[in-house]
C-alpha positions in Angstrom: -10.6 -4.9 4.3 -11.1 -1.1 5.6 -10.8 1.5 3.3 -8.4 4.0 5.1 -5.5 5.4 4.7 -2.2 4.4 6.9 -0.8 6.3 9.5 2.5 5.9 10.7 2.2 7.5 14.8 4.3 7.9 18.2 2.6 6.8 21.2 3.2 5.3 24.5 7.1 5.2 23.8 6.9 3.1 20.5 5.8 3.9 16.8 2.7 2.2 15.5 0.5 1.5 12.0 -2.8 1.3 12.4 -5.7 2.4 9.8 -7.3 5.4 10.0 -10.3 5.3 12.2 -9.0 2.0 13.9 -8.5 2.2 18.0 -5.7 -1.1 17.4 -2.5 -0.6 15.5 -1.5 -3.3 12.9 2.3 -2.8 13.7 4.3 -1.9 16.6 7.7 -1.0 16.6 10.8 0.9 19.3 12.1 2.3 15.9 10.6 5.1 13.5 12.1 3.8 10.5 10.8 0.1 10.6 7.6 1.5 11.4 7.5 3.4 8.3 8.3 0.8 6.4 5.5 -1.6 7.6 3.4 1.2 7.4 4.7 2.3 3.7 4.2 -1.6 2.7 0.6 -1.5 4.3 -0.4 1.7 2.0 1.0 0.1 -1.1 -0.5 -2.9 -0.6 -4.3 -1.0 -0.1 -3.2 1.7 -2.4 -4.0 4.2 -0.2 -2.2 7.8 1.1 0.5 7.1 4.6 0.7 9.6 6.6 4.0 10.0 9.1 3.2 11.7 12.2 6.3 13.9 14.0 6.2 13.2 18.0 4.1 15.4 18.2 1.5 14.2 16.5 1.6 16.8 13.2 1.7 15.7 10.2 5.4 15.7 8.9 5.1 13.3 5.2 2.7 11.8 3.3 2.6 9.8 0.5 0.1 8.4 -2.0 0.4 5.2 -3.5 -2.3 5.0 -6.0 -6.0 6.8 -6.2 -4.6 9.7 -6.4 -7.8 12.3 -6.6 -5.8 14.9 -8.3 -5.0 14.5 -11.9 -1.3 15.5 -12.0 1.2 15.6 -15.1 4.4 15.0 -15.4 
């Protein structure tokens, strides 16, 4: 399994999912919001950070889930 993170991109007038450093997107939606959420699931799954890109292509959320390198209380 790579070890990237997910991001969550516009392209080609759909939203896709691929892993960083990957040419091929896993998912492919018309829609942003079930994009994110295949791409959300993906990162969960690897425990990795998702980033959301904005249409044009900056980077407009992103969200950890697990190894986080920062040790953060609270």
């Amino acid at each position: 399994m790579p070890h990237g993170d997910i991001e969550t991109y516009y392209e080609k007038d759909a939203w896709h999912s691929r892993v960083e450093g990957e040419t091929e997107p896993f998912h492919t939606s018309e829609n942003k919001g079930p994009e994110i959420v295949a791409g959300r699931d993906e990162a969960r799954r690897r425990q990795v950070e998702h980033l959301i890109r904005n249409l044009d292509g900056t980077i407009g959320e992103r969200s950890t889930y697990g190894h986080d390198p920062r040790n953060v209380h609270g």
